[in-house]
C-alpha positions in Angstrom: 32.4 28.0 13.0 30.3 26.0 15.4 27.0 24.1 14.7 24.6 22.5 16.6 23.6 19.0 17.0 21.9 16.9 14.2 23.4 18.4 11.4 24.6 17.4 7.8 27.1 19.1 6.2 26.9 18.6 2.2 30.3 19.1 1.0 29.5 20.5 -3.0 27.0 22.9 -4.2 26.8 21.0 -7.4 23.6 19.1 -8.4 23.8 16.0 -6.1 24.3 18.5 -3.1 21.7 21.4 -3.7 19.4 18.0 -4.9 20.3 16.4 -1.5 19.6 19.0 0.7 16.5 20.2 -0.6 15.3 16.7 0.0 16.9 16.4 3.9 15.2 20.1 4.7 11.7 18.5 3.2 12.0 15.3 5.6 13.0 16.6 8.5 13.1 20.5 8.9 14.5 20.1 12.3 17.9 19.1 10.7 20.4 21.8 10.0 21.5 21.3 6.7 24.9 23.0 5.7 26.1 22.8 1.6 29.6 24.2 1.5 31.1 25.1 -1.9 35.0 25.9 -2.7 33.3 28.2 -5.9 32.2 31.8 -5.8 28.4 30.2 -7.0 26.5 27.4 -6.5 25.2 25.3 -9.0 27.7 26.4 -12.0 28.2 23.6 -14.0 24.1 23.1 -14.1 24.2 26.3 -15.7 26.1 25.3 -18.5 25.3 21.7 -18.9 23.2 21.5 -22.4 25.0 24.4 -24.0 23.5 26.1 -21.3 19.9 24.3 -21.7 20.2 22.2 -19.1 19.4 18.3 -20.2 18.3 17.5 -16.8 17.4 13.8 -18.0 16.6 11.6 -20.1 13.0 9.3 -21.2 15.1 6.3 -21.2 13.1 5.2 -23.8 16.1 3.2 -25.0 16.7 1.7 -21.6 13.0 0.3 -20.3 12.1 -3.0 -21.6 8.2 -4.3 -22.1 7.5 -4.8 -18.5 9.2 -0.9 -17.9 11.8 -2.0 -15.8 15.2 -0.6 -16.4 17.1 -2.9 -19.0 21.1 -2.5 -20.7 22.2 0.4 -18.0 25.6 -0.2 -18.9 25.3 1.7 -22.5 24.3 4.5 -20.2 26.5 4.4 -17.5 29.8 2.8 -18.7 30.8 2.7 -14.7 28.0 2.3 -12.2 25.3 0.3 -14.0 24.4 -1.6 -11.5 24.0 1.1 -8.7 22.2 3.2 -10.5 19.8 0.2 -11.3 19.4 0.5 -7.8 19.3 4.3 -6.9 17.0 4.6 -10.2 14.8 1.9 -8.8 14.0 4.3 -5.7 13.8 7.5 -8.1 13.5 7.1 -11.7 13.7 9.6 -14.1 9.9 9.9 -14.5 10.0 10.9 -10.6 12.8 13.8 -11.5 10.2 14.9 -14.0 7.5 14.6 -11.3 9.7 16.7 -9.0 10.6 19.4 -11.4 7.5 20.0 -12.4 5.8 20.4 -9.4 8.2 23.7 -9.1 6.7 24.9 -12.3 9.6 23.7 -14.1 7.7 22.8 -17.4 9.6 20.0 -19.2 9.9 19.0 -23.0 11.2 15.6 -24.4 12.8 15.8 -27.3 13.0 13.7 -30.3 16.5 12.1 -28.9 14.9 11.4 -25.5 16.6 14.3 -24.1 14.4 16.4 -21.3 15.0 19.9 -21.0 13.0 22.4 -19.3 11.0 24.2 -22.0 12.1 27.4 -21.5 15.3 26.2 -22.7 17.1 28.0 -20.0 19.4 26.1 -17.2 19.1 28.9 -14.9 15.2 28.0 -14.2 16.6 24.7 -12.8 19.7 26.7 -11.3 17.3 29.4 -9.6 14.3 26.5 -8.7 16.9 24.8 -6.6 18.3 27.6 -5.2 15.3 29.3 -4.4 14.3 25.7 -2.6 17.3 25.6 -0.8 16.6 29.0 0.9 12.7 28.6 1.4 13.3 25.7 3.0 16.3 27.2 5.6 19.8 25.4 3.9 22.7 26.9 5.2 25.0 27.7 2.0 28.6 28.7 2.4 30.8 30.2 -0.9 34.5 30.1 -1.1 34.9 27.1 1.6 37.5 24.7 0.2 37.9 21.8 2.4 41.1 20.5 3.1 41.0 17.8 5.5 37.9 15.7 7.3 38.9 14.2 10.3 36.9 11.8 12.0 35.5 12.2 15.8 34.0 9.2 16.9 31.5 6.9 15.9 29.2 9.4 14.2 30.9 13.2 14.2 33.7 14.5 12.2 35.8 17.8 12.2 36.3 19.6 8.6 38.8 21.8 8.2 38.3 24.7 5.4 40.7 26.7 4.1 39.4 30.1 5.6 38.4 28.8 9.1 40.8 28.9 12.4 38.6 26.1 14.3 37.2 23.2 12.6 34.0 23.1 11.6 32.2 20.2 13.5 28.9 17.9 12.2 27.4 14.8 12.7 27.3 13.8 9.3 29.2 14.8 6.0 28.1 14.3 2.3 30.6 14.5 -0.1 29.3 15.5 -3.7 32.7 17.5 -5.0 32.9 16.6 -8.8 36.3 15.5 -11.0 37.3 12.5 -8.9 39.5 14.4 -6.9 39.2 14.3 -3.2 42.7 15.0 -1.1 40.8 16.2 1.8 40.0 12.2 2.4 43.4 11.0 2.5 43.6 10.7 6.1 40.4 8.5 6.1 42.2 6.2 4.0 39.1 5.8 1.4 39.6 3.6 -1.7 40.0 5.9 -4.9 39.3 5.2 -8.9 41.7 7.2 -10.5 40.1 10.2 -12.0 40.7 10.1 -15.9 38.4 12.3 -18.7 35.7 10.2 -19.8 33.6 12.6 -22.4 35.8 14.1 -25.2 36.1 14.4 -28.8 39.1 13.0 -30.8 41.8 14.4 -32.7 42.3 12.9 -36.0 45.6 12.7 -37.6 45.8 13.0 -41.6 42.6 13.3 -42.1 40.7 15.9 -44.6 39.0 17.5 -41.3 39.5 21.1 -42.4 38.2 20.5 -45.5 34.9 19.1 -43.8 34.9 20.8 -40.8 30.9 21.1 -39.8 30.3 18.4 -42.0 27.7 15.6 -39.9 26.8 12.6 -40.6 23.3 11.6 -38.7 23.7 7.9 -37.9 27.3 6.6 -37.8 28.4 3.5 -35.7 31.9 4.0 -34.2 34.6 1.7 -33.4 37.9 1.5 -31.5 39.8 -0.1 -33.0 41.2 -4.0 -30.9 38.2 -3.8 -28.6 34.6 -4.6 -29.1 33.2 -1.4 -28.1 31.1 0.8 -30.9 28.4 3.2 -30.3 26.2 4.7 -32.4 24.5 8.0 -33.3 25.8 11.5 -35.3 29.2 12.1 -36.0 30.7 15.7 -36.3 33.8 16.7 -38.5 35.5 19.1 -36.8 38.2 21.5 -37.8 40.5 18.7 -34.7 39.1 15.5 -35.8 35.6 14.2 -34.9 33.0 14.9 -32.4 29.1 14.8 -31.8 27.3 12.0 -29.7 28.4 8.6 -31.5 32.2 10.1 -30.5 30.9 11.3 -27.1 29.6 8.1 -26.1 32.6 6.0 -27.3 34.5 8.0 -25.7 33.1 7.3 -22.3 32.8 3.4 -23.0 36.5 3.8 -23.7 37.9 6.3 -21.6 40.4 3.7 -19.4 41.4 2.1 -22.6 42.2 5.5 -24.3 43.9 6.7 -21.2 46.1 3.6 -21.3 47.1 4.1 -25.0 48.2 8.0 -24.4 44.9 8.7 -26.2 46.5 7.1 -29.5 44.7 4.2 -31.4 42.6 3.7 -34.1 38.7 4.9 -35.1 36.9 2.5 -37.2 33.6 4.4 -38.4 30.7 2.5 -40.1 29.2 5.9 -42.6 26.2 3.6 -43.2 24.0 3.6 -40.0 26.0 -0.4 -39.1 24.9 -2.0 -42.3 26.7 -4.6 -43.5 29.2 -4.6 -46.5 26.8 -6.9 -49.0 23.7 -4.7 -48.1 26.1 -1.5 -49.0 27.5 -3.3 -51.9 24.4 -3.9 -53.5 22.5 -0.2 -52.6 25.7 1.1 -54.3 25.7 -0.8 -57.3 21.9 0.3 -58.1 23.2 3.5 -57.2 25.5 3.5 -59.9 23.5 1.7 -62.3 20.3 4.0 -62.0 22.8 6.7 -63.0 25.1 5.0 -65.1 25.8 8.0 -67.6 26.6 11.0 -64.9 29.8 11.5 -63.1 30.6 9.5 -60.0 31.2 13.1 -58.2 27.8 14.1 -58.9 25.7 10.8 -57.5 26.3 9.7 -54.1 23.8 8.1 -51.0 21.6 10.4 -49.4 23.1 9.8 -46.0 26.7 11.9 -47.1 27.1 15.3 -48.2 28.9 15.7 -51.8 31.9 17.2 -50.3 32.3 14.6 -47.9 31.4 11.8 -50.9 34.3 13.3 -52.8 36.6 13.0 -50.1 35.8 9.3 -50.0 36.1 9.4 -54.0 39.7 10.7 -54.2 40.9 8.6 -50.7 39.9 5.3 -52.8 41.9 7.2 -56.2 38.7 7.1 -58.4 38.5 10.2 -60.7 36.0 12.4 -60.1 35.1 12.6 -64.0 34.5 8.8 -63.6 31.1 7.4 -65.3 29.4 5.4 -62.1 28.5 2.7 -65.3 32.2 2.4 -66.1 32.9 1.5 -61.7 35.5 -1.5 -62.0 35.0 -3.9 -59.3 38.3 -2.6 -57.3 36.7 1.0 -57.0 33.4 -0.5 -55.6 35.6 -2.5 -52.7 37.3 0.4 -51.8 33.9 2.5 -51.8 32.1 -0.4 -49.6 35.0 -0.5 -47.5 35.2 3.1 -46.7 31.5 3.1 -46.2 31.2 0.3 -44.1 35.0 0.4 -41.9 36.9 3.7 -42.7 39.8 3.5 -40.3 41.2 7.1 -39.0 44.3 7.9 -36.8 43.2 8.9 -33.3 46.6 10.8 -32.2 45.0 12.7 -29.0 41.9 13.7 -27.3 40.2 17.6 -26.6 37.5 18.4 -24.1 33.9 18.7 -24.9 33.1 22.2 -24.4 32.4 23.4 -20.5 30.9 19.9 -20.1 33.8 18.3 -19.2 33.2 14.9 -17.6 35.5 12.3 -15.2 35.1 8.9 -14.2 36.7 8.1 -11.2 36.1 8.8 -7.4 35.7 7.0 -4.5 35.4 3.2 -5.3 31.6 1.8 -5.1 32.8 -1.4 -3.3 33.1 1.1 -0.6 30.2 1.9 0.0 26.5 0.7 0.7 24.5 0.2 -2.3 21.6 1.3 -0.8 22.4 4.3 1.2 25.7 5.5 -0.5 27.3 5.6 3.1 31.0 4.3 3.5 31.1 0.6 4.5 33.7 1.6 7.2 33.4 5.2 8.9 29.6 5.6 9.9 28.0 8.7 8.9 30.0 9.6 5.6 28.3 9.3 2.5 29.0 10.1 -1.4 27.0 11.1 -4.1 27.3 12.2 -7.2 30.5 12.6 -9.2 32.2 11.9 -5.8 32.1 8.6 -6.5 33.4 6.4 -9.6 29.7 6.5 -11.6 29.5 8.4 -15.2 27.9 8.3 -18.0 27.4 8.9 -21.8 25.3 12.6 -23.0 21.8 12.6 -23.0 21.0 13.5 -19.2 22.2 10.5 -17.8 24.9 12.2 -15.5 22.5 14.6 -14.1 20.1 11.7 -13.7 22.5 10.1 -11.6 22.9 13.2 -9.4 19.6 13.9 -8.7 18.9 9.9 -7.9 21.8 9.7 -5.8 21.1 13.0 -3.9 17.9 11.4 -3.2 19.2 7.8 -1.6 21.3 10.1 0.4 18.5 12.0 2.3 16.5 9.1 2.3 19.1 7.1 4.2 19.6 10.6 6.8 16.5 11.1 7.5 14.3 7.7 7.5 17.6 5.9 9.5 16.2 8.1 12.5 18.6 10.5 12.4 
């Protein structure tokens, strides 16, 4: 395949690629833009992300301080906080909003901070970008699997796919392949993170899950156990172990840890929203004193179901006929301390539905922190989950896509190319 002069070739049809070359074609529509994907379809995992809802990103309500600048990016992004500081600087989320919206993409914030389109249908952002991409003349190639980039001179390479005889020859490449994965740079001799899950729910070992399987609790604060890391947020019993967003985001804070300890350790969960053991103490003991004459099994905080509360009852061996006024003091310890620090046997991980989520890629020392190209071979760049940035749910991920497929075509197009 032979191209002309001036052209890009995006190497990933994913997000950060369809996002990037939208944006090049808008700049400068002399440029040939070319978005090759190894898949049968472009755009597939945006089609699924949001069980299929697409949380494209997030209000960052929880992440803008009083003066709205961008504050404690690392609880969103685990690795890349301080890029995307800078990448969010140049497009925030409120200009992905902007962007969307202007395609008649009408958005709705929900009461998480989560933004989906309100249709509550991915494919309206899948078909808006690809109906961009083809308005505005992008060149996009199924079922090319690159296997090698080789590199010119100064400012060209050669790629090699998989189903071509002659290399395919540009004057630029963007890489923007997901899962940390890349062997078709290993001749460029580019500095990798090791690729390693980073959002996935644990399996729990001797614990009552089938018994409260679809049992959640709404605000939970989870530990692992030996580090300092917690997050907070609903928990999910599962028929495995545990799930929903307060394992989700652990999970990612953790996932190197977890990875070094064969995905064994220990969960510490706090039931009670992170309140402290004398605060639980004493909203238990008016608890029990309110209803002094009913059965223990019956009366239990608002916050638990009473199948998960009797659970808790017969782990800390008080009878379920028990009168809550006849509590000894050594059943309210053990209730306080399963409330406040109940410690569960991670023995394993499992993946969070299609979403499934790597950190690792190609190392961000390596490249420019303002224009995502590589530090040593002019002309390459990386975006997206191509490079070692991920973060927790909530639209962050996709966030980072879109601001990073920006910074990209800014750098292409405003660098005089």
């Amino acid at each position: 395949m032979k191209m002309g002069k001036n052209t890009v070739s995006i190497i990933g049809a994913g997000a950060a690629g369809c996002f990037c070359a939208i944006e090049l074609k808008r700049r400068n529509p002399q440029m040939q833009v070319h978005v090759f994907e190894r898949g049968t379809k472009p755009l597939a995992k945006v089609a699924v992300t949001g069980g299929g809802r697409c949380n494209l990103t997030n209000s960052f309500a929880d992440f803008i301080d009083n003066n709205g600048r961008y504050k404690d990016l690392n609880l969103a992004y685990p690795r890349g906080d301080k890029l995307m500081r800078k990448m969010l600087g140049d497009f925030s989320h409120e200009d992905t909003m902007e962007w969307f919206e202007n395609e008649g993409v009408r958005l709705v914030t929900q009461d998480d901070e989560c933004v989906f389109p309100q249709s509550q249908d991915a494919m309206e952002i899948v078909n808006t970008l690809v109906r961009l991409m083809r308005y505005h003349g992008v060149e996009l190639h199924l079922g090319k699997k690159l296997e090698n980039i080789e590199k010119v001179d100064e400012m060209g390479y050669n790629l090699f796919f998989n189903d071509e005889k002659s290399a395919v020859s540009s004057d630029y490449v963007v890489v923007t392949t997901g899962g940390g994965k890349a062997p078709f740079l290993k001749s460029l001799n580019i500095k990798m993170v090791e690729a390693l899950p980073s959002l996935f729910t644990f399996n729990i070992k001797g614990a009552p899950c089938q018994e409260l399987m679809g049992t959640v609790v709404e605000d939970c604060v989870a530990g692992l156990g030996g580090t300092k890391l917690k997050a907070r947020g609903p928990l999910l019993w599962t028929h495995w172990g545990v799930s929903g967003p307060a394992i989700l985001k652990l999970s990612s804070y953790a996932a190197r840890i977890l990875a070094e300890r064969n995905y064994e350790g220990t969960l510490t969960v706090n039931w009670c929203g992170g309140r402290h053991e004398e605060e639980v103490r004493q909203s238990l003991m008016q608890l029990m004193t309110a209803n002094a004459g009913k059965n223990i099994a019956n009366v239990y905080p608002t916050f638990l179901t009473q199948k998960h509360w009797t659970q808790m009852l017969m782990q800390c061996a008080i009878p379920l006929t028990q009168r809550c006024g006849a509590l000894n003091a050594t059943h309210v310890n053990r209730l306080v301390s399963i409330l406040t620090a109940q410690q569960l046997a991670i023995s394993g991980r499992c993946h969070y539905k299609e979403e499934f989520v790597t950190c690792g890629g190609v190392a961000l020392t390596e490249l420019s922190a303002k224009t995502l190209e590589h530090k040593v071979h002019k002309g390459l760049y990386f975006a997206g989950e191509a490079t070692d940035v991920d973060a927790i749910t909530g639209g962050f991920n996709l966030q980072a896509a879109w601001s990073m497929g920006y910074a990209v075509a800014k750098a292409l197009t405003e660098g005089g190319v």
